[in-house]
MARVO-572987 format. One record per residue: z, y, x of N, C-alpha, C in turn. Coordinates in steps of 0.001 Angstrom, whole numbers, plus 524288, in hexadecimal, padded with zeros to 5 digits. Each point is the difference from the previous one (the first is absolute). Layout:
<atoms>
ZYXZYXZYX/...
</atoms>
This chain:
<atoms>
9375E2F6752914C804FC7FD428005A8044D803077FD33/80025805FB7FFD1804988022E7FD0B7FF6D8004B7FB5E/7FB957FE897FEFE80039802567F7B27FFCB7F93A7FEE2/8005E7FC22802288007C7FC477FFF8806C07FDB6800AD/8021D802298024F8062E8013A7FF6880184801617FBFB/7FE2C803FF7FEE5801468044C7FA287FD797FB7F7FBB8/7FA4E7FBAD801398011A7FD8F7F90A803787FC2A80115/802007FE9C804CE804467FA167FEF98059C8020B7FDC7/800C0805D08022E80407801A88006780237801837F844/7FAEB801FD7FFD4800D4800F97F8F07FFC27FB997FC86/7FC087FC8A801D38006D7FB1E7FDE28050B7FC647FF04/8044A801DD8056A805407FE427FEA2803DC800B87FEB0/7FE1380714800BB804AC803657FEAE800187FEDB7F943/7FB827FFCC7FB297FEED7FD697FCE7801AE7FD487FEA9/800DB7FB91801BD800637FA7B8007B8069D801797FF51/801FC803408034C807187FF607FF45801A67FE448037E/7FCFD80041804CA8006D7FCC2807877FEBD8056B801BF/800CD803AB7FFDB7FE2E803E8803DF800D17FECC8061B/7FC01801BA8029D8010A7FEE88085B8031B804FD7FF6F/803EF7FEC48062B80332803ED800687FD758048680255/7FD16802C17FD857FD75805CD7FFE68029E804B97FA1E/8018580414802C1801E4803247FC277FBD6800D57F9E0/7FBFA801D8802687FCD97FDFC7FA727FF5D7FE527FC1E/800337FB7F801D97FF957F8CC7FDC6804957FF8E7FD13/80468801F0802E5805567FE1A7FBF2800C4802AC7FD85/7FF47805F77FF2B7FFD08052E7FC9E7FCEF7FCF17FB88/7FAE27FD69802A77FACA7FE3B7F9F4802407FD677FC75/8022D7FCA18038D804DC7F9C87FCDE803158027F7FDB8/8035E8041E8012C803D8801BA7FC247FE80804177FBDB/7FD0580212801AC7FADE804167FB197FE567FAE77FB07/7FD817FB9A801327FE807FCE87FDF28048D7FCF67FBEF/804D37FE1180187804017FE5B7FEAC80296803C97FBE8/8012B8059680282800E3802C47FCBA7FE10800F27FB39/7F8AD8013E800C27FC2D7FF8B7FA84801887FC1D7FC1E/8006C7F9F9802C67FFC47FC9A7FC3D804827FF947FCFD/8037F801EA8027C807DA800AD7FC067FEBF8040F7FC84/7FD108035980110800DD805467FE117FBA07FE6A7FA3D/7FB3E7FEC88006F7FD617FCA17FBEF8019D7FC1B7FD38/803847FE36802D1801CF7F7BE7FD8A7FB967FDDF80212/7FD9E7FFB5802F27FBD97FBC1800F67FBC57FF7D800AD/7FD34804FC7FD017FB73802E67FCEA7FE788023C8045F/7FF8D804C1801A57FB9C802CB801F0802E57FE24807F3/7FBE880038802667FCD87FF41805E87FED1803D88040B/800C07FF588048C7FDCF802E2800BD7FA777FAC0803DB/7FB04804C77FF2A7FC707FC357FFA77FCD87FD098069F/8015C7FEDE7FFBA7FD5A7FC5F807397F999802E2800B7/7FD7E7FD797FD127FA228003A7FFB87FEDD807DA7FFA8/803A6802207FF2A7FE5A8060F800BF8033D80380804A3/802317FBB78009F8018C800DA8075E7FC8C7FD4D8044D/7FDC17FD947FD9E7FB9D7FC11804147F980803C280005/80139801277FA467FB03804207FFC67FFB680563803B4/804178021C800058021B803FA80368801207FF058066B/7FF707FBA6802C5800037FEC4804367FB497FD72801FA/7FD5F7FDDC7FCC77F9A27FE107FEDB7FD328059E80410/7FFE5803DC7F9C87FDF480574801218016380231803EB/8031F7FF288032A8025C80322804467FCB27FD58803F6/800A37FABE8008E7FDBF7FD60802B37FA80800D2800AE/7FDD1802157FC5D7F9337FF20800957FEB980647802B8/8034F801A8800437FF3B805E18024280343800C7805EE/801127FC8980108804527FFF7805C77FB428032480482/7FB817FF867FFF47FC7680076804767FF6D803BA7FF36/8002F804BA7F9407FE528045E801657F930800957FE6B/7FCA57FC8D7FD327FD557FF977FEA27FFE1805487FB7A/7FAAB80179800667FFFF803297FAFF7FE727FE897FB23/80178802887F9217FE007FD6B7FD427FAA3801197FF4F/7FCBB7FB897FEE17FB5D8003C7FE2C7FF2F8055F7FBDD/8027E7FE427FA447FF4F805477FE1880574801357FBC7/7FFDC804917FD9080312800D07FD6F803A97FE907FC72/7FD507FBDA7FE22800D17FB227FB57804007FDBA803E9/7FDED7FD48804C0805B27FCC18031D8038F8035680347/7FFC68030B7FF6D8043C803F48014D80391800EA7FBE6/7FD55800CE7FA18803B47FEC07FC1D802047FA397FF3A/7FDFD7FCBD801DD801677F9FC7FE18804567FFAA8061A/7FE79802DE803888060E7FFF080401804898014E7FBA4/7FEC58047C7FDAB80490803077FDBF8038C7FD4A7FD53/7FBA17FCE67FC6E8019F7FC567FADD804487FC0280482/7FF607FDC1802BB800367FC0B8024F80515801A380282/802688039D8022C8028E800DB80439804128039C7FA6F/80090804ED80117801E2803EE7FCE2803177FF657FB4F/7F9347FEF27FB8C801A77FEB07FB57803817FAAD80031/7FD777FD20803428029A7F9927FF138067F8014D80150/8021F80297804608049F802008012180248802DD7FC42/7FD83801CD7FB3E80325804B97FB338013F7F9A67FA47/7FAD37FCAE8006F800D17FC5D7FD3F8047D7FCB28008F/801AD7FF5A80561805EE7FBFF8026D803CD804257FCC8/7FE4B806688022B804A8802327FE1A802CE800047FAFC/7FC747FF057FC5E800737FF797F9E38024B7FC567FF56/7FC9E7FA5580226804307FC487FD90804857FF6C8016C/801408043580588807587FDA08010080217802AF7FC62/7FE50805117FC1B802C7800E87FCD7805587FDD77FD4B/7FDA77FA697FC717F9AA7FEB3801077FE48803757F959/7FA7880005802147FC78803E77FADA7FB197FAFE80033/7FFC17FEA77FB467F8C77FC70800A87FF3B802F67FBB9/7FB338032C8015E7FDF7805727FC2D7FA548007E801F0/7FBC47FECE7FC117FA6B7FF768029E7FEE68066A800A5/802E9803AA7FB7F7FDD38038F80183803C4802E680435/805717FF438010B8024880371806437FC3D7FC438058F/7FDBC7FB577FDFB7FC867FFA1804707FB6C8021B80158/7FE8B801647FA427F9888024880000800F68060A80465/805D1802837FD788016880646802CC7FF287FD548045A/8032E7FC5B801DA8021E8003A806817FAA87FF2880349/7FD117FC277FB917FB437FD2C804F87FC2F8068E800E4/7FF58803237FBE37FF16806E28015380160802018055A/804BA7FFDC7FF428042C80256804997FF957FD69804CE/8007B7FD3A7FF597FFF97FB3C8057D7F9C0801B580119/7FB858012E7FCC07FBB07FFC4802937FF64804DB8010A/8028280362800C47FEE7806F9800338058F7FE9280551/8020A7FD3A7FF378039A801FD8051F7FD687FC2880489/7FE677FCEC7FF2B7FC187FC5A8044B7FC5480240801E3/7FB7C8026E7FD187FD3A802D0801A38018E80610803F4/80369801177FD5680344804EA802E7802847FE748053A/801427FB777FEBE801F27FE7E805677FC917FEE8804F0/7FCCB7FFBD7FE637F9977FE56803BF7FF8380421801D4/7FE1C803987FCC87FF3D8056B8033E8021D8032F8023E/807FF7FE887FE238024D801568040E801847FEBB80499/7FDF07FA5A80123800D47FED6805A87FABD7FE0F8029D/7FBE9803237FCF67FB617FE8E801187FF548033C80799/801A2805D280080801938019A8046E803F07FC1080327/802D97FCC87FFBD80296800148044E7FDCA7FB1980094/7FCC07FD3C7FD307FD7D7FBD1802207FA7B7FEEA802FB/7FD68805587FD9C7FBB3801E18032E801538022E8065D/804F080263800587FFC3801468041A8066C7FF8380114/802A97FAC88017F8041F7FE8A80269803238026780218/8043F801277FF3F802E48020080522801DE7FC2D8058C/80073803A2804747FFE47FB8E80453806687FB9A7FF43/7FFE07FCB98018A804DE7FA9C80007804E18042C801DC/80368800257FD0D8049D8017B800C4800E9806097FDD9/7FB7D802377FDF27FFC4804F07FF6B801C9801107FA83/80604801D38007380194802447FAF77FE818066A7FC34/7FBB7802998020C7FD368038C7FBE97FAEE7FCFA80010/7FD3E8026D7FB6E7F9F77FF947FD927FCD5803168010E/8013C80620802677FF5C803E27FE187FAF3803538035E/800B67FDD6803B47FBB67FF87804957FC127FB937FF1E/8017E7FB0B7FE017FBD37FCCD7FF157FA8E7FF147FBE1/8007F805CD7FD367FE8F801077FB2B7F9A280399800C8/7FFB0801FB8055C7FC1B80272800FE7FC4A7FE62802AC/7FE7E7FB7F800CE7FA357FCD380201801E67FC6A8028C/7FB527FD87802567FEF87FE388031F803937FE598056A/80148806D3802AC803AA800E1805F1805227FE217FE4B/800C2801247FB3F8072C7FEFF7FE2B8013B7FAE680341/7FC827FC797FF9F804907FA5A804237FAD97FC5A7FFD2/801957FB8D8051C7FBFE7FDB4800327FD577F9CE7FC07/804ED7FF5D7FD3F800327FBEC7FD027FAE0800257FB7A/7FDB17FC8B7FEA27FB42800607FBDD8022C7FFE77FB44/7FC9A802887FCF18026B7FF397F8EC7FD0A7FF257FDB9/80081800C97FB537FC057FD6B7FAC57FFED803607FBB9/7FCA6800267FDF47FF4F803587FBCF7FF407FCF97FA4E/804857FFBE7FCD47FFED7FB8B7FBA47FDC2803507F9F7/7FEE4804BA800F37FCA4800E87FABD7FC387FC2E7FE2A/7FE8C7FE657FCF27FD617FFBA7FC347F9447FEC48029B/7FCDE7FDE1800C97FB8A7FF2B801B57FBE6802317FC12/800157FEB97FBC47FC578006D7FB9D801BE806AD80116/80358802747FEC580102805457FFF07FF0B803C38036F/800537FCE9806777FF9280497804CA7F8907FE897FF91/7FC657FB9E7FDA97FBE3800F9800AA7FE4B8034A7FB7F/80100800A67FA6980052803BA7FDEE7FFCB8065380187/803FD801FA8028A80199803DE8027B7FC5B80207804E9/7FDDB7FB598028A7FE7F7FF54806D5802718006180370/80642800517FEF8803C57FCB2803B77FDEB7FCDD803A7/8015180167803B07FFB87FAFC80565804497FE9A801B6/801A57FB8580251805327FE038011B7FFA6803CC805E9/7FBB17FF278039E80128801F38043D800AD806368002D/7FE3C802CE7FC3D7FFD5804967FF30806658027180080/801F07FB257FD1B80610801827FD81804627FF10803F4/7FE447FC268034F8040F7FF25804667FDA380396804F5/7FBBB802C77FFE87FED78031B8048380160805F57FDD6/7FFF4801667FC3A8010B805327FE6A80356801537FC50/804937FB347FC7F802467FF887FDCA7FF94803C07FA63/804B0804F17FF3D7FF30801147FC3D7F9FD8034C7FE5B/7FD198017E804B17FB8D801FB7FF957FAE27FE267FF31/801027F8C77FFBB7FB007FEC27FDA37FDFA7FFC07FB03/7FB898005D801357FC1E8033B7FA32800E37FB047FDC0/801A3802C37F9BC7FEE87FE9A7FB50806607FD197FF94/802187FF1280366806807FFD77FF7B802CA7FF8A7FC6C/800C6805117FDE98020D803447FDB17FCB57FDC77F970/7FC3C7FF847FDF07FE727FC7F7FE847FF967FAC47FC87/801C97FE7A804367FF7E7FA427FF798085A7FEDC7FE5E/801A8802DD802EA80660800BF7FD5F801BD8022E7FC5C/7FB36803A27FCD78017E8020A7F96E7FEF57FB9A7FD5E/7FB8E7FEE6800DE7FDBE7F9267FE4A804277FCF47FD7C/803007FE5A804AE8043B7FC457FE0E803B6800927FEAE/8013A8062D803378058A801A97FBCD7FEFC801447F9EA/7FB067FFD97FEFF800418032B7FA847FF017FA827FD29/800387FC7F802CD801047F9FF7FCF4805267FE3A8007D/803848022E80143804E07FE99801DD802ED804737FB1A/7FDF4803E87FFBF8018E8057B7FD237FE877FCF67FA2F/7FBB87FE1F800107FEEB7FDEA7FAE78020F7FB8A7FDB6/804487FBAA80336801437FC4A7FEF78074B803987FC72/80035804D38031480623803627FDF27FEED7FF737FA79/7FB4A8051A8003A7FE10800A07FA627FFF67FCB17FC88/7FCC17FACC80065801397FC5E7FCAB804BC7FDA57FD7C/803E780136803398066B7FD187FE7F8011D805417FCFB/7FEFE8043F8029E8021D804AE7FB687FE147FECC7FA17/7F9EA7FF0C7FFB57FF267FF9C7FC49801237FD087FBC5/800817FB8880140803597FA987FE4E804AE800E17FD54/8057780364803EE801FE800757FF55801098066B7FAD2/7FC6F8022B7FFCE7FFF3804967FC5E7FCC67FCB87F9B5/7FB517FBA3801398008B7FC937FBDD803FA7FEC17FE85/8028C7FD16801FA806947FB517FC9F801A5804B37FDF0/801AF8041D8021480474803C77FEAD7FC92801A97FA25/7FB498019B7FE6B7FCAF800F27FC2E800887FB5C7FD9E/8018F7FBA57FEE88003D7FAF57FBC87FAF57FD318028F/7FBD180199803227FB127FDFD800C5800497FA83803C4/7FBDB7FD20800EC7FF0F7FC5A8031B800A2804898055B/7FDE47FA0180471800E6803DA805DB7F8B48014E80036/7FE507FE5C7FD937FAA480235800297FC6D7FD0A80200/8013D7FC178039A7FD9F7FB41801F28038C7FBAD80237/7FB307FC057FF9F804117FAFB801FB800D27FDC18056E/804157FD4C80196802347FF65804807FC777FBB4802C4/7FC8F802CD804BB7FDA17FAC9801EC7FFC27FD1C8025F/805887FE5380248803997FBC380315803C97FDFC7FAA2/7FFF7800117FB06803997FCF37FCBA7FEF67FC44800FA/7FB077FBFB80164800EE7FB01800827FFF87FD0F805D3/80157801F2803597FFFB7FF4E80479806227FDC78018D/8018E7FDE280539802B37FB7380014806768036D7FF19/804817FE027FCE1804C18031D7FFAC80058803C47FBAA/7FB7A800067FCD4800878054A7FD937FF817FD277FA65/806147FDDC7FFB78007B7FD067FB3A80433803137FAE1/7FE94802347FB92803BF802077FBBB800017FE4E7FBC5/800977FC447FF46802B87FB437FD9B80076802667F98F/7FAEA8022C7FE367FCC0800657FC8080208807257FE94/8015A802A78027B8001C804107FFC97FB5C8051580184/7FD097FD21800A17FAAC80209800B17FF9A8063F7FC10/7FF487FD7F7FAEC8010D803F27FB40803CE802577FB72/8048E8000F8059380207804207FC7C7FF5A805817FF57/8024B802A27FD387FF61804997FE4F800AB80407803CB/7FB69805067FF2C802068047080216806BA80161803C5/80129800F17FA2D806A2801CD801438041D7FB2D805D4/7FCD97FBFA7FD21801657FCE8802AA800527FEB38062B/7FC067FF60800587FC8F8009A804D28029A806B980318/7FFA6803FB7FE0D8021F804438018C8069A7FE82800B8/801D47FCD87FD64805A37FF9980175800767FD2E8047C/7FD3F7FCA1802557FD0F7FBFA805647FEF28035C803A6/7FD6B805237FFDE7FF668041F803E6804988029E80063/802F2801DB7FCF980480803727FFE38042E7FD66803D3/800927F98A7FF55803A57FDC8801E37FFCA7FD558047C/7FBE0801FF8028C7FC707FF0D804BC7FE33803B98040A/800F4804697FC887FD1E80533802E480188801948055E/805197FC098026D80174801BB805CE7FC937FDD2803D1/7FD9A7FB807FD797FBD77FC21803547FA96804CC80078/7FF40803EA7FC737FAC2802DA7FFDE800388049B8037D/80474800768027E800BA80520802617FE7D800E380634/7FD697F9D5801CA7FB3A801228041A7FD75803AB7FECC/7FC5C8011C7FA657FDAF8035F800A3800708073C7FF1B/803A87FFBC80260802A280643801327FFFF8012580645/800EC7FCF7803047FD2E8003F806197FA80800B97FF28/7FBF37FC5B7FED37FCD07FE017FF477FBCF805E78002D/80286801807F90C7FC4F803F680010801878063D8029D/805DB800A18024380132803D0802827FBE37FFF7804A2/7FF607FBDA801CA7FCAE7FE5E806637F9198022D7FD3F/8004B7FEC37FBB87F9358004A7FEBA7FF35804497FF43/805B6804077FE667FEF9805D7800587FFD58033F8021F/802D87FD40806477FF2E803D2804777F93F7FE3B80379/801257FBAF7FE3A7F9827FE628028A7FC6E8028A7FCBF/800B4802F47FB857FB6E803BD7FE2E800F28052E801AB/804158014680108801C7805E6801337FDE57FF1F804F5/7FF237FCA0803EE7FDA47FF87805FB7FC3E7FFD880006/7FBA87FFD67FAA67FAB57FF3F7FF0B7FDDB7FB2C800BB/802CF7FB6E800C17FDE57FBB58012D7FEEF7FCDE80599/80477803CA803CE7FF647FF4780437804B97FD6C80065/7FDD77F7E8801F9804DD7FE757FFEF8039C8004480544/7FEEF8040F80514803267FFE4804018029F805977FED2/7FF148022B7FBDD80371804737FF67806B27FFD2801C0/8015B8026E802C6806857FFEE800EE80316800537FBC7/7FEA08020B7FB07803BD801637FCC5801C77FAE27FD38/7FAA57FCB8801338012C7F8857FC71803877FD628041C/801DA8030980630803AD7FAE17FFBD804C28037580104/801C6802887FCE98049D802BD7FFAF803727FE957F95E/805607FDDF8004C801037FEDA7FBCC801E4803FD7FC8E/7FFE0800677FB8A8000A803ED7FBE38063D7FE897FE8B/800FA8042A8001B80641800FF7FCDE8007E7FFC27FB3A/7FBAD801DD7FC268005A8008A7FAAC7FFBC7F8C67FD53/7FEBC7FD27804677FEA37F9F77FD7C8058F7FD9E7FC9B/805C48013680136804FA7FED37FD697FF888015C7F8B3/7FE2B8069F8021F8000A802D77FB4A7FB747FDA77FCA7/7FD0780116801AA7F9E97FCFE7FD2D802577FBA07FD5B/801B87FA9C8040B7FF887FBE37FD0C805228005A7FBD1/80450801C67FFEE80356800437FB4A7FCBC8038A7FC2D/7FDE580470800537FD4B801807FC2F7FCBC7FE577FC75/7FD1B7FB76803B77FC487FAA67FCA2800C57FCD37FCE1/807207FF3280367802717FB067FC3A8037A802A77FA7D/8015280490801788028B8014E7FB247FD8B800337FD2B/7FA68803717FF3C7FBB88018A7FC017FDA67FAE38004F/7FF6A7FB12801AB7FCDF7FAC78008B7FA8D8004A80077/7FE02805B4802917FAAD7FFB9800627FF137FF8D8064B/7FBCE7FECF803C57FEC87FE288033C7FAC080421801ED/
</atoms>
């Protein structure tokens, strides 16, 4: 019934009827604004807000993913689809600042899994404002949890779900099965670096985008333009890319912890994240 609110609610906020929810009329005037600010031209898009509440929806129970592949197709779906809205309120329609973002969005989706992969395995009790106790098995509280890694991966590893909610950070092969996916999450960074150290070299991004033809992802024959070009599309965009400066700060303390995702040091926030991300955006690397 609530993500069913959320599509009537966007559907009208859209529309230029927003319901009286703060949201909704923020969307309507985000939307209104785009279209003055374009003349007419660029949207912001319905069908990749529906996609993003879809995906939310199919995961409400806490189900785990089958395997790695739909854990990235969460990412695509949720994340990236949220960096794609961000572009066009620019608005930017740029196949290749989407190719970066749908990267980013899938390295910060994935990152995001494993960072709340603890507090969903093992709950804190109703009303309880720390985590910090709930992080060590089983006794922490009586509420049940779930363990949403990856299926194809914890049988890989020999992960057991029950293993993980009875002994938490100490079940075998753990540790594991969470380099696994971070180093697919680590590898989705890499790829946008690389991309982005192509354009700057005159080069292509090195491969092609494999959501260009999928629903919204329309550039109105700009497909092939040039290098320089295309690099001037990232440059003028690059505030939308700076998710991934959390992203991979988080993937670097989760290696300095060895891969242990109930380590204390991952839920403590880092001070250097201000400095980091202006450092990214001035130099425009990620």
């Amino acid at each position: 019934m609530r993500m069913q609110f959320w599509r009537d609610a966007i559907t009208k906020a859209l529309a230029g009827s927003p319901p009286k929810e703060p949201a909704a009329v923020l969307l309507a005037s985000a939307q209104e604004n785009l279209q003055r600010r374009s003349e007419g031209i660029a949207r912001l898009s319905k069908g990749w807000f529906l996609r993003i509440i879809n995906a939310r929806e199919q995961h409400l129970a806490n189900q785990p993913f089958p395997t790695l592949a739909g854990l990235e197709t969460y990412a695509e779906n949720t994340y990236s689809t949220l960096l794609y809205l961000t572009l066009s309120s620019l608005p930017m329609s740029s196949i290749t600042a989407d190719h970066v973002a749908s990267h980013i969005g899938k390295a910060s989706g994935i990152a995001a899994v494993l960072r709340g992969f603890p507090l969903i395995a093992f709950p804190p009790p109703p009303n309880h404002h720390s985590n910090q106790a709930a992080f060590g098995g089983a006794s922490a509280g009586s509420r049940q949890g779930a363990v949403l890694l990856p299926l194809d991966v914890m049988a890989e590893v020999g992960v057991r779900e029950e293993e993980v909610l009875r002994r938490g950070a100490d079940a075998e092969g753990l540790r594991d099965a969470v380099f696994q996916i971070a180093t697919r999450a680590n590898d989705h960074i890499l790829t946008a670096r690389q991309m982005l150290k192509n354009l700057r070299a005159g080069e292509d991004v090195g491969h092609e985008f494999e959501h260009r033809h999928e629903e919204d992802h329309s550039y109105s024959g700009r497909e092939d333009s040039s290098a320089a070009a295309q690099l001037g599309d990232i440059n003028r965009a690059f505030c939308v890319f700076l998710n991934a400066v959390p992203t991979t700060m988080w993937l670097e303390k989760l290696e300095r912890a060895d891969f242990d995702a109930f380590g204390p040091s991952l839920r403590s926030p880092d001070w250097r994240l201000p400095w980091k991300a202006y450092w990214a955006y001035t130099r425009r690397k990620v």
